[in-house]
C-alpha positions in Angstrom: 164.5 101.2 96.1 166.4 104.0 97.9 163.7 107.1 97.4 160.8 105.4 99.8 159.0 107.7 101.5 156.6 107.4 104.1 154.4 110.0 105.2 151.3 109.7 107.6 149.5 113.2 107.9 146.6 113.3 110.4 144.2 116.1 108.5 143.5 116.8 105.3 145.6 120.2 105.4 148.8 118.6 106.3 148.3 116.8 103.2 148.6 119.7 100.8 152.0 120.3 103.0 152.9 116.6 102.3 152.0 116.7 98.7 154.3 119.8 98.2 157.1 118.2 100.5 156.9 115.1 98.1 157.0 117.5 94.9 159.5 119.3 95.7 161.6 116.4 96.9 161.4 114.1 93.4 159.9 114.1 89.8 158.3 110.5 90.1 155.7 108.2 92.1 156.1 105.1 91.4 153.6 103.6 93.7 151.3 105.8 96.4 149.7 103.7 98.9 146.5 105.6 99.9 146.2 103.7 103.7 144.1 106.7 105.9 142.1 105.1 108.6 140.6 106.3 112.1 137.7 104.0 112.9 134.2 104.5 114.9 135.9 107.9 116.9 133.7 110.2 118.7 131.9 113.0 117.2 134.2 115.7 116.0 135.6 117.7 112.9 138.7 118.2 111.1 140.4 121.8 111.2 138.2 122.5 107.8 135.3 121.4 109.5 134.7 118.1 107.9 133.4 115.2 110.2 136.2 113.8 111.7 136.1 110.3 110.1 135.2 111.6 106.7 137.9 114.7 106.5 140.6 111.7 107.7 139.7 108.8 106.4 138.4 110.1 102.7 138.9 113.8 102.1 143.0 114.3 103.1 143.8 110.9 100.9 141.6 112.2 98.2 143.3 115.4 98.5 147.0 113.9 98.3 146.3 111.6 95.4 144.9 114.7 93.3 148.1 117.5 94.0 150.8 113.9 93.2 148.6 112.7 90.5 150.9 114.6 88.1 153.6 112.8 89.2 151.8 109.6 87.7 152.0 110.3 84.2 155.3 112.2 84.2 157.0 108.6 86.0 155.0 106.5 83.5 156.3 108.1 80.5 160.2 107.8 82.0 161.9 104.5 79.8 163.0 103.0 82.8 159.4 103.3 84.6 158.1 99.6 83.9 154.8 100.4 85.9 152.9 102.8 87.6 150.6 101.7 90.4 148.0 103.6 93.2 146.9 100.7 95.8 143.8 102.4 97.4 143.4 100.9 101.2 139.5 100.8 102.6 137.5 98.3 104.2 134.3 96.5 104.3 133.4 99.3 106.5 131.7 100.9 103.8 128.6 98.7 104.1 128.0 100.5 107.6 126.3 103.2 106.1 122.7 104.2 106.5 120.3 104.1 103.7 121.0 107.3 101.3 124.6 106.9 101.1 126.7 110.5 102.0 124.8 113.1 102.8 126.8 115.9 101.2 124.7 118.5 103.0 126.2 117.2 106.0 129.6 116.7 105.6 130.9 120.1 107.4 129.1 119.4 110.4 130.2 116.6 113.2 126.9 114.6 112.6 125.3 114.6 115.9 121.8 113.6 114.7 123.4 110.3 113.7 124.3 110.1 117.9 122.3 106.7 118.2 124.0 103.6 119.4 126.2 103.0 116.2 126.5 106.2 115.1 130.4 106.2 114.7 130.2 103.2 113.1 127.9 105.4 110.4 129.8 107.7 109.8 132.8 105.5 109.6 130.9 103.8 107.2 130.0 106.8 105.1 134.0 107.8 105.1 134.4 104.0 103.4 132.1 104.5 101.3 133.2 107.7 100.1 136.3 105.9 99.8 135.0 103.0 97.5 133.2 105.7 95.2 136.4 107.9 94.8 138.9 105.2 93.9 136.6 103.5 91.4 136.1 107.6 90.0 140.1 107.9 90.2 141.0 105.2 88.8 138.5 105.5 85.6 140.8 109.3 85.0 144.6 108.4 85.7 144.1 105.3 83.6 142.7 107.4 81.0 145.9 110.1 81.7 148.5 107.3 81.7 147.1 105.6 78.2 147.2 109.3 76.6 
């Protein structure tokens, strides 16, 4: 394979620039590894305000997968395409979580009130989990794209 590209944005906004980077440069994704990971990090947020575990580690890969996901069934439908394939990277992390899962209402903040010992390891948790629920979501719609 000649056309690899590797591309390891650090928000979820430099995502939408590496999406359009990687449309612009080819009509076909044969395989996107989906690999975002910062771990147990102090409290902080992402330039759109997302906690800073949760903007990295679920909403910019969430974000990239939806702007290439056109590429999926465009490559699949190709006669020389044998396969199509979106490995989605998380941990066992996502067990870490507090009771009640994410707490939408709190994703634009930094999460202080979770500030207790173990509190990155929430919210690192949370991002997992998030990660867990999306993929299993994804992967329900592109296989249903792909098959049409």
């Amino acid at each position: 394979m000649s056309n690899i590209r590797v591309m390891r944005p650090r928000q979820p906004l430099q995502r939408s620039t590496a999406a359009r980077q990687i449309l612009q440069q080819t009509d076909r994704l044969d395989i996107a590894m989906m690999n975002a990971g910062v771990m147990a990090l102090p409290l902080g947020q992402t330039r759109e305000r997302y906690e800073v575990q949760f903007g990295t580690n679920h909403m910019g890969q969430a974000l990239l997968l939806k702007l290439l996901t056109p590429l999926l069934p465009a490559t699949a439908s190709r006669p020389e395409s044998r396969d199509v394939r979106v490995v989605w990277n998380t941990s066992q992390g996502y067990a870490l979580h507090l009771k009640g899962g994410i707490l939408f209402e709190k994703l634009k903040t930094d999460q202080a009130d979770i500030s207790f010992t173990g509190g990155e390891w929430v919210r690192y948790g949370r991002s997992k989990s998030a990660n867990f629920c999306c993929m299993r979501g994804r992967m329900r719609s592109i296989t249903r794209v792909l098959r049409a």
